[in-house]
C-alpha positions as CSV (number, residue, x, y, z in Angstrom):
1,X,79.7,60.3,99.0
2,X,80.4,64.2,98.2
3,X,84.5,64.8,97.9
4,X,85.9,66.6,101.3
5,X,86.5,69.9,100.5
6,X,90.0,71.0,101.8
7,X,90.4,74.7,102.8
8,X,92.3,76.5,100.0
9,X,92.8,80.3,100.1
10,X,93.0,82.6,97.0
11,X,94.3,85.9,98.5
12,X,95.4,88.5,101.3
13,X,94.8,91.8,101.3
14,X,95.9,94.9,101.2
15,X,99.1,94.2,99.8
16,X,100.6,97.4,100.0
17,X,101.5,98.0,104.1
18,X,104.0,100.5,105.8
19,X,106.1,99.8,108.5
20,X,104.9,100.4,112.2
21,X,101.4,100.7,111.4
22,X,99.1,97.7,112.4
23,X,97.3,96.2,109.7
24,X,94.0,94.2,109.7
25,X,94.8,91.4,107.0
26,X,91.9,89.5,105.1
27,X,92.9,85.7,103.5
28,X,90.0,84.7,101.3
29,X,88.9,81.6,100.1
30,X,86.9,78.4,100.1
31,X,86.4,75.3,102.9
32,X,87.5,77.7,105.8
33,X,86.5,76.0,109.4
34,X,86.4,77.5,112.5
35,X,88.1,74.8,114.3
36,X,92.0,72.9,113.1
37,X,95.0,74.3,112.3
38,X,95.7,77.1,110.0
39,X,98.7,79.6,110.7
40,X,100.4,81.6,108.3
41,X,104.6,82.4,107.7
42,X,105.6,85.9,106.4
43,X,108.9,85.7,104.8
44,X,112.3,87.3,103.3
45,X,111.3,87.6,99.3
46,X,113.5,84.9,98.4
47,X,112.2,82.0,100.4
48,X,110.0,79.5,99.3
49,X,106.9,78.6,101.7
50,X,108.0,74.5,100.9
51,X,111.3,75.1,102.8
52,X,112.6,77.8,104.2
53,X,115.5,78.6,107.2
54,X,115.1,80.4,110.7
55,X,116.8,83.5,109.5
56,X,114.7,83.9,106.3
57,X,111.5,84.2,108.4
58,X,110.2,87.7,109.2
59,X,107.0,86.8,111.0
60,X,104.5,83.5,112.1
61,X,101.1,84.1,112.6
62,X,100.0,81.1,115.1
63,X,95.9,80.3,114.8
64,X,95.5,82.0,118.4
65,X,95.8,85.3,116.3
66,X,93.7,84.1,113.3
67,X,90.0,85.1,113.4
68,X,87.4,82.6,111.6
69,X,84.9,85.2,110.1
70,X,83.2,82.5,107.7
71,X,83.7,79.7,105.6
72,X,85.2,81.7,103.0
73,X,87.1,84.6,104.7
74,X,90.0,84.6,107.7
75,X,91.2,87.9,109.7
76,X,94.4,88.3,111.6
77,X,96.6,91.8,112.2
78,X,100.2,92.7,112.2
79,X,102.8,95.2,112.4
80,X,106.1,95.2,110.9
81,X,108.6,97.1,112.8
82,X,111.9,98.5,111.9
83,X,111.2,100.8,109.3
84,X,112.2,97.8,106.7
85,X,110.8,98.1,103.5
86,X,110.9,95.5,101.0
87,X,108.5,93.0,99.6
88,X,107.0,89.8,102.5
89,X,106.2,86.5,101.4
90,X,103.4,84.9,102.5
91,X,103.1,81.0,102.9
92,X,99.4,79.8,104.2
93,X,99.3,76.6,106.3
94,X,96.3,74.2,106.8
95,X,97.2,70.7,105.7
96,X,99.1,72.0,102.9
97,X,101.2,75.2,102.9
98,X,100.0,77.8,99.8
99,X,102.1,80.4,98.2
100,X,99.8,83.7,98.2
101,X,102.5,85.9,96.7
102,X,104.0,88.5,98.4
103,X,103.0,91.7,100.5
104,X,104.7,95.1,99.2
105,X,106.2,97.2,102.4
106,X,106.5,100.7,101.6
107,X,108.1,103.7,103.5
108,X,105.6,106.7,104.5
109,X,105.6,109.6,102.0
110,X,104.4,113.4,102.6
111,X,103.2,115.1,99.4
112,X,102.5,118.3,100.4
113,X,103.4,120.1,103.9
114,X,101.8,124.3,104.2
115,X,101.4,126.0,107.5
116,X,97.7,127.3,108.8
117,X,97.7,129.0,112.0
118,X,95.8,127.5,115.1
119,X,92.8,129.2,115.1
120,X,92.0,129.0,111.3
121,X,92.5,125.9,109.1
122,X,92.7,127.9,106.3
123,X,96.3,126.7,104.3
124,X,98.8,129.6,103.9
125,X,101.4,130.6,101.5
126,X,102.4,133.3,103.9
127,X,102.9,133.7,107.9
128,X,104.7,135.8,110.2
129,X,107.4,134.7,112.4
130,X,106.7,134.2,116.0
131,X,103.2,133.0,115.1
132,X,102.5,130.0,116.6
133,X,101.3,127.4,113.3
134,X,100.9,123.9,112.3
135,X,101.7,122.1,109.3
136,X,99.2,120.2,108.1
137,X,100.4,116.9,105.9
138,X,99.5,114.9,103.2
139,X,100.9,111.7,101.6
140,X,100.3,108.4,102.4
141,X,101.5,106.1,105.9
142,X,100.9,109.4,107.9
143,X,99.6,107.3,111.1
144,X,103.2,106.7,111.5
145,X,104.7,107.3,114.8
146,X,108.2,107.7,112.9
147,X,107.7,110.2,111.1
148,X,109.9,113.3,111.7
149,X,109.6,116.6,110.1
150,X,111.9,119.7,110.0
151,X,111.4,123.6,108.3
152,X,114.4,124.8,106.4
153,X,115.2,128.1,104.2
154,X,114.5,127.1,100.8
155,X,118.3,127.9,99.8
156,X,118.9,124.4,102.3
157,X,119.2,121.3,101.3
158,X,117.3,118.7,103.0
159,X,119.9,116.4,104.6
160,X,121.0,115.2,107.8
161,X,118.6,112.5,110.3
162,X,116.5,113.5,113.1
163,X,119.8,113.3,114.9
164,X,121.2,115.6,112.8
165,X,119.6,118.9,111.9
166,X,121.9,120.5,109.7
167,X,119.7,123.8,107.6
168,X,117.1,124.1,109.8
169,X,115.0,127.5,110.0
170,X,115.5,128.9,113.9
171,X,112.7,127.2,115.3
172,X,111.9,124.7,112.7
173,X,114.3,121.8,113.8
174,X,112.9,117.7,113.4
175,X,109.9,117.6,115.4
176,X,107.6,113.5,115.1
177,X,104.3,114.5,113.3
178,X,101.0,113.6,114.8
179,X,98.6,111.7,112.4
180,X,98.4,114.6,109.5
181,X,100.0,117.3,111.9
182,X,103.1,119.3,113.1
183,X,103.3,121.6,115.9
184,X,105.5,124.3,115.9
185,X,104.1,126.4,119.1
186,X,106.5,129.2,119.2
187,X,106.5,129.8,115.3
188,X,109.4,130.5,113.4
189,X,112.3,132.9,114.6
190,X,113.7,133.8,111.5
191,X,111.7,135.1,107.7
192,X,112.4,134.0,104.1
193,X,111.0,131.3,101.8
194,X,110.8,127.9,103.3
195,X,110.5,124.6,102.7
196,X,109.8,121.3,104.5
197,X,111.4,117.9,104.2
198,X,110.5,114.8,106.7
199,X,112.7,111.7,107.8
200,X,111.0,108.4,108.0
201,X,112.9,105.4,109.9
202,X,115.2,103.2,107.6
203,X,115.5,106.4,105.5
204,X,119.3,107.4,104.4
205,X,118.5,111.1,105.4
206,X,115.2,113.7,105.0
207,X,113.5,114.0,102.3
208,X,112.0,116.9,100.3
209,X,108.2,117.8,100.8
210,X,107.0,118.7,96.8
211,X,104.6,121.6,97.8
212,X,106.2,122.5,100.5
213,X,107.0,126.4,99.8
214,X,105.9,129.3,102.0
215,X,107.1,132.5,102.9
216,X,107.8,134.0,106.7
217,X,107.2,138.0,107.0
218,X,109.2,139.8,109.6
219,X,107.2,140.5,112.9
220,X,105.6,144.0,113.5
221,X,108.1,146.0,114.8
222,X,107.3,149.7,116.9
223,X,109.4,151.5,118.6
224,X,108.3,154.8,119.1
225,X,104.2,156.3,118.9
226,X,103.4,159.3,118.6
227,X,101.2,161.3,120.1
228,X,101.4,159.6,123.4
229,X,98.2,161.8,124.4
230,X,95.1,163.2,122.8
231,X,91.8,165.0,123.3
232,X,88.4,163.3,123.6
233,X,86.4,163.7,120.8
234,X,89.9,165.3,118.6
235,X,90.7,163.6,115.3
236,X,93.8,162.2,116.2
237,X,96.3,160.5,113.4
238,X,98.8,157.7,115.9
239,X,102.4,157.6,113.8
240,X,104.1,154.1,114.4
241,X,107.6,154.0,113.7
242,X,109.9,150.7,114.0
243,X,109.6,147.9,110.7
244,X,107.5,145.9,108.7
245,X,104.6,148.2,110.1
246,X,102.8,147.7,106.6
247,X,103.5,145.2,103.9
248,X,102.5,144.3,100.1
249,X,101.7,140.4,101.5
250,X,99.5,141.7,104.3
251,X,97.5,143.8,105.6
252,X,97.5,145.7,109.2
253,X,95.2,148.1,111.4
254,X,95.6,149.3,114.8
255,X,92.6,149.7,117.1
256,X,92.3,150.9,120.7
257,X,91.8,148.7,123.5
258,X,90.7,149.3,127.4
259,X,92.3,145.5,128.4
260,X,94.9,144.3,126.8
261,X,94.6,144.2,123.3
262,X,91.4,142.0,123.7
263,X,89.2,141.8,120.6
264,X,86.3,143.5,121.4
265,X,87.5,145.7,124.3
266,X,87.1,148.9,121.9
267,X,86.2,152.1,123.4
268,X,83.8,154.0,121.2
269,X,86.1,155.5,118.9
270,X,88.9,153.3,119.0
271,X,87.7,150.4,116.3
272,X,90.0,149.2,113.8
273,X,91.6,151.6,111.6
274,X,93.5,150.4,108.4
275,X,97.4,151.8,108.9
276,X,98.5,153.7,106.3
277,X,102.3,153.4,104.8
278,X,103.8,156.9,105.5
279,X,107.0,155.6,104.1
280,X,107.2,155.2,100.5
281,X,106.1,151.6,100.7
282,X,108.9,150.6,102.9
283,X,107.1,149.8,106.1
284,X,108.8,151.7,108.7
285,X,106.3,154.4,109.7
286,X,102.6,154.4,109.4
287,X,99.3,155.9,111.1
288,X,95.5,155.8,111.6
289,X,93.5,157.9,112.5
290,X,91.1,158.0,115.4
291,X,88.2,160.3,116.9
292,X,88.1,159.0,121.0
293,X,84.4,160.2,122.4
294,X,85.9,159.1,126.3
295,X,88.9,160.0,128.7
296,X,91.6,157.0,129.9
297,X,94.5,155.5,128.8
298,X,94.2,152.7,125.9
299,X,96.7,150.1,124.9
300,X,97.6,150.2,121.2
301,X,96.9,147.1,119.0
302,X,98.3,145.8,116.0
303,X,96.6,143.2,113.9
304,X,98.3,141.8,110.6
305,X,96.0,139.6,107.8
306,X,98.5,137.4,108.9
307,X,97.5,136.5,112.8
308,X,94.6,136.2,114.7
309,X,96.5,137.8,117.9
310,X,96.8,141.7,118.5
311,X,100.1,142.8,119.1
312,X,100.6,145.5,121.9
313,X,102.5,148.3,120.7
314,X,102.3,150.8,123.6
315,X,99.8,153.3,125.0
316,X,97.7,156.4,124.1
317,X,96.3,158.4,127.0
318,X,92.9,160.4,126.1
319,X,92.3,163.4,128.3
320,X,88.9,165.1,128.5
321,X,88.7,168.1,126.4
322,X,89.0,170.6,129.6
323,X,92.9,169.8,129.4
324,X,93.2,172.0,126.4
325,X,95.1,173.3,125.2
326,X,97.6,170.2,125.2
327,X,101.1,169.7,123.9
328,X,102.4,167.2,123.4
329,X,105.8,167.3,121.5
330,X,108.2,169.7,121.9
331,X,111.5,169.7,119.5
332,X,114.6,170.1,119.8
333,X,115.4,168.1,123.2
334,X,119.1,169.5,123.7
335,X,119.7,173.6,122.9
336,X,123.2,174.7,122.3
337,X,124.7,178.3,124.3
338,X,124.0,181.6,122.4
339,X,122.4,180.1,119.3
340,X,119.4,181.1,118.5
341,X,116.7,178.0,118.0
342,X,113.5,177.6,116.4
343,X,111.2,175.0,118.8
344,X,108.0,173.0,117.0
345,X,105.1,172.5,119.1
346,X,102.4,169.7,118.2
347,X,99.2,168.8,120.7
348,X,95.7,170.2,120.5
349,X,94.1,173.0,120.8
350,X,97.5,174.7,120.4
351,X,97.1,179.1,119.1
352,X,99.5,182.2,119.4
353,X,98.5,183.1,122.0
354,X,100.1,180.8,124.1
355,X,103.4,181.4,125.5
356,X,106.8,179.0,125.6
357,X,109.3,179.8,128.6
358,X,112.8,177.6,128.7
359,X,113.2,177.5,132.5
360,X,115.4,175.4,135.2
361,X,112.0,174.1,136.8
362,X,108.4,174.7,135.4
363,X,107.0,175.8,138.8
364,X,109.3,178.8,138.7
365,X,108.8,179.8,134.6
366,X,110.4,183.3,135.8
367,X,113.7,181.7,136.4
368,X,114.6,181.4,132.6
């Protein structure tokens, strides 16, 4: 008569987990049937699978929950909750208990953390703030649903819990990740170089991200254009004044558009023209130049290297070229009693021929 073969098991895999993630576990070995009794005990470290207490045991897998795949090969899954880390025990039962060694439990990690922006997922070193943006992760454990993440300036420490956000950028406080991804919908409201650290459950405090560094570039800023009106079919040069106009880390044009700032809404003439630093490389004025073939009024649009949305930065009105002559800027605004005063004209079309009266009300010029 041939010896019964008992069923014996060898080893479980994987035995590296992380904590509230379900994992599908494999036991192999030999004399496996799909029918009797066969359960597994996941315990503290320290216990032995021969005899162990009630408060040493972390988990018992009943034979309900243990698939029979073959003669030589079990399945079951499980989740360990808690955020514990630590190494599991694991004691297989059919009519002997075996020792299979234990079952490391690790915390999630993030490697590396960098911002793209929502229409490109192209990873940046630089982004401008009010941009909406993701962070896109890697590490390991990222399926994770505790896994918080948080933006601060790079002069920050990263501290604090997810209860606690203490250094973070203005609009980068502890947000949960999603698989390999953080939304920050509303970008950040502050520039400078950042970095990212993330908080996992059972962790002490957050944790830095290693490549984490990127910079955050000041939004466009315009407050005043100039001209505010033009000829069809004039070469026309649009100053913007206001900050961060123009930049070394990006680069910006302004095009004209017939519905707000709309990509492709470009009336002939009005494409994207490359704006020019008029301010010795600080940013705070800058112009393009334009030749309009059509009469109306145009929005003004900004677009940065950095975004993939125009910025509206006012209005140009076109006039057909029957309005000439035009003017269009008149200086000084304020005239002081018995001084004489020098006035500068700027428009189109403009000659010496033309006249300039200072009078109470323009529909009676004699009443200077």
């Amino acid at each position: 008569a041939l010896p019964l073969q008992l069923p014996a098991a060898r080893s479980i895999s994987p035995m590296i987990v992380i904590p509230d993630i379900s994992y599908t576990f494999e036991v192999v070995g030999s004399g496996f049937f799909p029918t009797g009794l066969v359960s597994l005990s996941l315990l503290s470290p320290g216990a032995s699978c021969s005899s162990f207490t009630s408060d040493q045991l972390i988990a018992a897998i009943a034979a309900s929950s243990i698939l029979y795949v073959n003669s030589t090969l079990y399945r079951f899954s499980w989740l360990l909750g808690g955020g514990s880390v630590g190494n599991v025990r694991v004691c297989f039962k059919t009519s002997s208990t075996q020792d299979l060694g234990t079952i490391s439990v690790v915390a999630p990690s993030v490697s590396s953390a960098l911002p793209h922006y929502l229409t490109n997922a192209s990873l940046l070193s630089v982004i401008q703030q009010g941009v909406p943006f993701n962070l896109s992760l890697q590490g390991s454990g990222l399926s994770s649903p505790n896994i918080f993440v948080k933006i601060v300036p790079s002069s920050h420490l990263c501290q604090g819990t997810r209860n606690l956000l203490t250094g973070a950028a203005a609009g980068g406080e502890a947000r949960l990740t999603s698989q390999d991804q953080v939304q920050f919908p509303a970008g950040l409201q502050q520039s400078g170089q950042m970095r990212v650290c993330y908080f996992t459950r059972g962790a002490p405090s957050f944790l830095d991200v290693p490549t984490s560094s990127f910079t955050v570039v000041p939004p466009v800023t315009v407050t005043s254009v100039v001209p505010g009106f033009t000829i069809a079919g004039a070469t026309t040069k649009v100053f913007l004044s206001g900050s961060a106009i123009t930049s070394s880390t990006f680069t910006s044009s302004l095009f004209l558009s017939s519905s707000d700032c709309i990509v492709g809404a470009q009336p002939s003439g009005g494409s994207a023209q490359a704006l020019v630093d008029d301010d010795g490389g600080n940013g705070r004025v800058a112009f393009a130049s334009f030749l309009p073939s059509s009469p109306g009024t145009f929005r003004l649009c900004v677009l940065t290297s950095l975004s993939a949305l125009p910025q509206d930065v006012g209005a140009i009105t076109v006039l057909a070229s029957s309005s000439l002559p035009l003017l269009a800027q008149v200086a000084p605004s304020s005239l002081l009693a018995g001084q004489a005063t020098v006035f500068v004209l700027r428009g189109q079309a403009l000659s010496t021929g033309l006249k300039l009266m200072v009078a109470s009300s323009c529909s009676s010029p004699s009443s200077y």
